[in-house]
N, C-alpha and C positions, 0 to 999 in steps of 0.2 A: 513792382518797383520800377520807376522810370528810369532813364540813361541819367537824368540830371541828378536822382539819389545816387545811383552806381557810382558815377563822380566825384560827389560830394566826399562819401565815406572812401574812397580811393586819396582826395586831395587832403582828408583830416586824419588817416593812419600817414602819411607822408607829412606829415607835418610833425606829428609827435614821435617819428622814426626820428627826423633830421633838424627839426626847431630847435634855435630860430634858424628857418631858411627862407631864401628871396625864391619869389613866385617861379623865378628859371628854371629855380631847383628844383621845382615841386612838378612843375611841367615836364622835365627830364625824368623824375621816377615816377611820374603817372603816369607819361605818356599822351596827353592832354595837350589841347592846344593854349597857346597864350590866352586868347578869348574863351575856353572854354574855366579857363585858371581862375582869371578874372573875375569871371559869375559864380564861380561856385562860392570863392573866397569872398566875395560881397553876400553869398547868404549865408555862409558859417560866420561873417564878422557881425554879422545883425543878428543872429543867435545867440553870439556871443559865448562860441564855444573855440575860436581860437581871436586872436589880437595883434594887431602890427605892434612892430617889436623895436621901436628906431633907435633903442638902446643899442643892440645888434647891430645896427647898421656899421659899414664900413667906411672910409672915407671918404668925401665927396667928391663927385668926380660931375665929367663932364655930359648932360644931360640930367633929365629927370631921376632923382634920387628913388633908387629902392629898399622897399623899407620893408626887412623881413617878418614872416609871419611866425609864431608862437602858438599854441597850448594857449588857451587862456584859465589859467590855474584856480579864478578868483570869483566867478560869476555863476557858475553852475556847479551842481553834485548829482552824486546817485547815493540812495540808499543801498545799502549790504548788508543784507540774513544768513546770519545760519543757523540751522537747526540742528541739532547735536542731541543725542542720547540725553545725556542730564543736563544741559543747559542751553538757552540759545544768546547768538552771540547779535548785536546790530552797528550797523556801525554807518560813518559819514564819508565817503572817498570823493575827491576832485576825480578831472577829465586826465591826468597821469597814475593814477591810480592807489594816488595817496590818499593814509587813512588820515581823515582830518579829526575823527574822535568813533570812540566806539567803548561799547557797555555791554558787558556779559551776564546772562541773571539766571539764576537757578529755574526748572519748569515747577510750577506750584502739584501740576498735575501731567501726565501725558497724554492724555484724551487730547486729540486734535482742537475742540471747540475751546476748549481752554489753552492752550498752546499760542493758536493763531489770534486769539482776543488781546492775550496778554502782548505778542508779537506787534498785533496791529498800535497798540496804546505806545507802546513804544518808539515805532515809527514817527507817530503823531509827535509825542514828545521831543523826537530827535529833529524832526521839520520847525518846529517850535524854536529850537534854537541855531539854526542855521545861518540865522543872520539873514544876509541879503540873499544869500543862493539860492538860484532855478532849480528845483528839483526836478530832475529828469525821468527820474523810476527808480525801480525796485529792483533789484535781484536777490535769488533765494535760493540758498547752497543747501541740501541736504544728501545724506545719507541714501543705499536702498532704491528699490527702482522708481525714476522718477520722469515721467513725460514729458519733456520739455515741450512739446507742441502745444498740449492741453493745459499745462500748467498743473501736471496732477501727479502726487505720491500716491503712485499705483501700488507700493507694497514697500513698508521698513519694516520688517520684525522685529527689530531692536527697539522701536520705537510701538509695536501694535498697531501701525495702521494700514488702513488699506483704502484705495479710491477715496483719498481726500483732497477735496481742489483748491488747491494752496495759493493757486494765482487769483482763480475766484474769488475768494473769500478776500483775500489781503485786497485786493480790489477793490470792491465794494467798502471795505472797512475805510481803506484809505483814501481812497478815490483819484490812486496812482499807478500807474500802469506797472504791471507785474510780470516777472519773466521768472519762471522755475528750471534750475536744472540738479543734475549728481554733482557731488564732491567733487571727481576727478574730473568731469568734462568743465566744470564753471574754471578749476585751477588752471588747467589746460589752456583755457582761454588766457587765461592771466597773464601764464608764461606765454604765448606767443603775442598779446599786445605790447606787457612791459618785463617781462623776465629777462635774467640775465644773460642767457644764450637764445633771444626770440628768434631770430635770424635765423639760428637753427632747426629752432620748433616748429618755424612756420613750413621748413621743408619737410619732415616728416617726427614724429615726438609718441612717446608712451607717456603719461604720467602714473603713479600708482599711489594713492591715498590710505594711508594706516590710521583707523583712529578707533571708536567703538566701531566702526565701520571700515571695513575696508573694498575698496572699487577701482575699478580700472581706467582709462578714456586711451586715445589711439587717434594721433589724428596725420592726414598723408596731402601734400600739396596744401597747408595750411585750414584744411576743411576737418573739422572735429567728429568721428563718424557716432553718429547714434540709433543706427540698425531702425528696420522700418515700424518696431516696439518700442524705440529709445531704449530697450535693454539690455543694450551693448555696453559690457564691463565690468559682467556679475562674477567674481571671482572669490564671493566670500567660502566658498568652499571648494578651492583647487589646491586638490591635495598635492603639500610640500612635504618630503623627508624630513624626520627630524620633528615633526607636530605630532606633539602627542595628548593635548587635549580634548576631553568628549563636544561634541558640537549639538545644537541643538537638534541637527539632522539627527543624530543619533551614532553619527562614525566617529572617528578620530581621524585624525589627520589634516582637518579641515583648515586652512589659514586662517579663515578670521576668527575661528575660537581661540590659534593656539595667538596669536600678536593682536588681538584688541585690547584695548585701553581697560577693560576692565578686569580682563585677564590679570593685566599686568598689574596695574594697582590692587587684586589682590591678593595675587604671590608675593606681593613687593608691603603688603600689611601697611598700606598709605590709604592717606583721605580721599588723597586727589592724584592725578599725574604731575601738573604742575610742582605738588612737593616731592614727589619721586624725584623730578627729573633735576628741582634745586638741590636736592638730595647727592644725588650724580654727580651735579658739576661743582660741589664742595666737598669729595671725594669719598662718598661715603659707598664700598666696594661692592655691598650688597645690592643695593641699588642700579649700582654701574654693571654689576655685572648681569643682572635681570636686562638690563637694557641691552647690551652687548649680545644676550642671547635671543632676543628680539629681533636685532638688527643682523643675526646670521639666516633665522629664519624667513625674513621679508627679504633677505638678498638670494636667497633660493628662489624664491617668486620670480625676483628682480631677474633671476637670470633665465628663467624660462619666458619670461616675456620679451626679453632682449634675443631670446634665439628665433622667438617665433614670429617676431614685426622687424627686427634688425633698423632699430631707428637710429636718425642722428642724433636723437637724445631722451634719454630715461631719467626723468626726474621723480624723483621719492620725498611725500611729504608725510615724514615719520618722526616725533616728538624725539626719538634719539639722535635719526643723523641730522635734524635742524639744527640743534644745538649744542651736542656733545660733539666734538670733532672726534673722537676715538671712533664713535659708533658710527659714523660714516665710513670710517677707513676700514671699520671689521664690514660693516656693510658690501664694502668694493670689493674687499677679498674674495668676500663668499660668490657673490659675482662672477669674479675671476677664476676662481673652483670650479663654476659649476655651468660654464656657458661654455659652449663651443660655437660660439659667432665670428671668436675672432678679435673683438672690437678693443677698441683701446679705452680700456675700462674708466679710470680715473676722468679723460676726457667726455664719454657719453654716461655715465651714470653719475647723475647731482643731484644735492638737496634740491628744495623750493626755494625760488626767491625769496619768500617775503615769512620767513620762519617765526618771525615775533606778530606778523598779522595775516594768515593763513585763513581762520576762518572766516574772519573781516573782510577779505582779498577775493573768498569763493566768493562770497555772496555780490558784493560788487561786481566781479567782471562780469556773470551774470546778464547784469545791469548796463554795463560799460560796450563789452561786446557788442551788443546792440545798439549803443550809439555809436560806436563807430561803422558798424555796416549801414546803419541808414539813420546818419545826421539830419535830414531835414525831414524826418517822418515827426 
């Protein structure tokens, strides 16, 4: 990577921290010189990934007017995957990390070569209608151990698969550059470019992901760690008190037998989660209370992960405390039971940002991530 990318991606996360802001600005939290401001921001304007903003501008004064930079929301996207137990999700996000459209579809089959075919047609389809937007890339959220280097799902047992090269393939299908990673490290990312406490996350952050899958990520000094295997975060079987379903290991105790999605949907005698959890929040007790007992069990996790990286913030992306406000608060409790960190619960343990587009969001930052460390690659 040269000094001029390093730059680049230094002068377009500073811009989408603080935008619209004048080039001063942007020089003061890069640390950059005026001239080096200059050139970077004349190659991100002819990329046409951020845009002078003279809306913004302040009143005129005396010399040369300036005229602040912005996000440019309107001329570029990323594609966003995820692959999910029963369905995959795809979706359209700008350079803020909004989803501009996204479509979920059942898997016809889970064999990989049918998965990523159906995957790829999709994509095409979603480029199809993009309008005028640069497509920038791919990102691809999944489940299970996943190589972000190689682009390879080294192993989902929920899924059956194993060494399938999901960047490869989507590659070649599409003939769009492809970034792979896990659930918790793509969200991870998420929250530290556009989540609600970023600032935080960027100094040190846990995320923990509940879904058919459950995973971990960990990231210190805004660097997201992924062990020299990328298999850092495998937590579907750390045993929590209180888990009393058999796992496919063969034990009990395991977390993600006793809180995954399918568990739950069917204790809970539902199609789906999604009607569980509309179920819940139209108060229907059976329901709420499955969830409620969910959300003590993942806050037992929650607290042994908060004892043992002591971060400035542990975000939880769990179908109940997204959206049920109760099952966050039973969430914090258990938390506050069962940690001895100390920490001031209510303020370091959150939902996810973006709780209505979560899987939309992994698969995107993915994608995103990597444009903003190296906008002009």
């Amino acid at each position: 990577m040269t000094r001029h990318s390093d730059s680049a991606g230094a002068v377009l996360r500073a811009v989408l921290d603080h935008g619209p802001v004048p080039r001063s600005s942007v020089a003061r939290a890069t640390r950059l010189s005026a001239a080096s401001i200059s050139g970077v921001a004349a190659s991100l304007l002819d990329r046409e990934l951020i845009r002078e903003a003279p809306e913004a501008a302040g009143p005129p004064g005396i010399g040369r007017p300036h005229v602040p930079l912005d996000i440019n929301p309107e001329a570029v996207a990323v594609v966003g995957a995820h692959i999910a137990v029963p369905h995959a999700t795809v979706a359209l996000l700008d350079l803020r990390g909004q989803v501009i459209a996204q479509h979920r579809t059942p898997h016809d089959g889970r064999d990989p070569a049918s998965v990523l075919a159906s995957l790829a047609e999709r994509i095409r389809t979603l480029r199809e209608k993009r309008g005028k937007r640069r497509i920038l890339g791919v990102g691809v959220a999944t489940g299970g151990w996943v190589d972000a280097v190689t682009g390879t799902v080294v192993e989902h047992p929920a899924l059956g698969w194993r060494d399938v090269p999901v960047g490869a393939t989507l590659t070649a299908e599409t003939g769009l550059p492809v970034r792979v990673d896990s659930n918790s490290r793509a969200l991870l990312r998420a929250e530290q470019l556009f989540g609600a406490v970023a600032g935080r996350a960027r100094q040190s952050a846990v995320h923990l992901f509940v879904g058919n899958v459950v995973d971990v990520a960990f990231a210190t000094g805004g660097v997201v760690h992924q062990g020299p295997r990328s298999a850092a975060g495998a937590v579907a079987h750390l045993s929590v008190e209180g888990c009393a379903e058999r796992c496919s290991c063969g034990r009990t105790g395991c977390l993600q037998a006793a809180v995954s999605e399918q568990t739950l949907v069917c204790r809970g005698g539902a199609t789906d989660l999604l009607s569980m959890v509309a179920a819940a929040q139209n108060g229907d007790a059976r329901a709420l209370a499955l969830f409620e007992e969910r959300a003590r069990l993942v806050g037992r996790a929650a607290a042994l992960l908060l004892d043992l990286f002591d971060p400035e913030v542990l975000v939880v992306a769990e179908a109940g405390a997204n959206r049920i406000p109760a099952c966050l608060e039973v969430l914090r409790a258990e938390v506050a039971a069962w940690s001895t960190a100390g920490a001031d619960v209510p303020e370091v343990v959150r939902a996810t940002s973006f709780p209505a587009t979560v899987l939309a969001v992994a698969g995107g930052a993915v994608a995103l991530d990597q444009v903003y460390a190296r906008p002009l690659s």
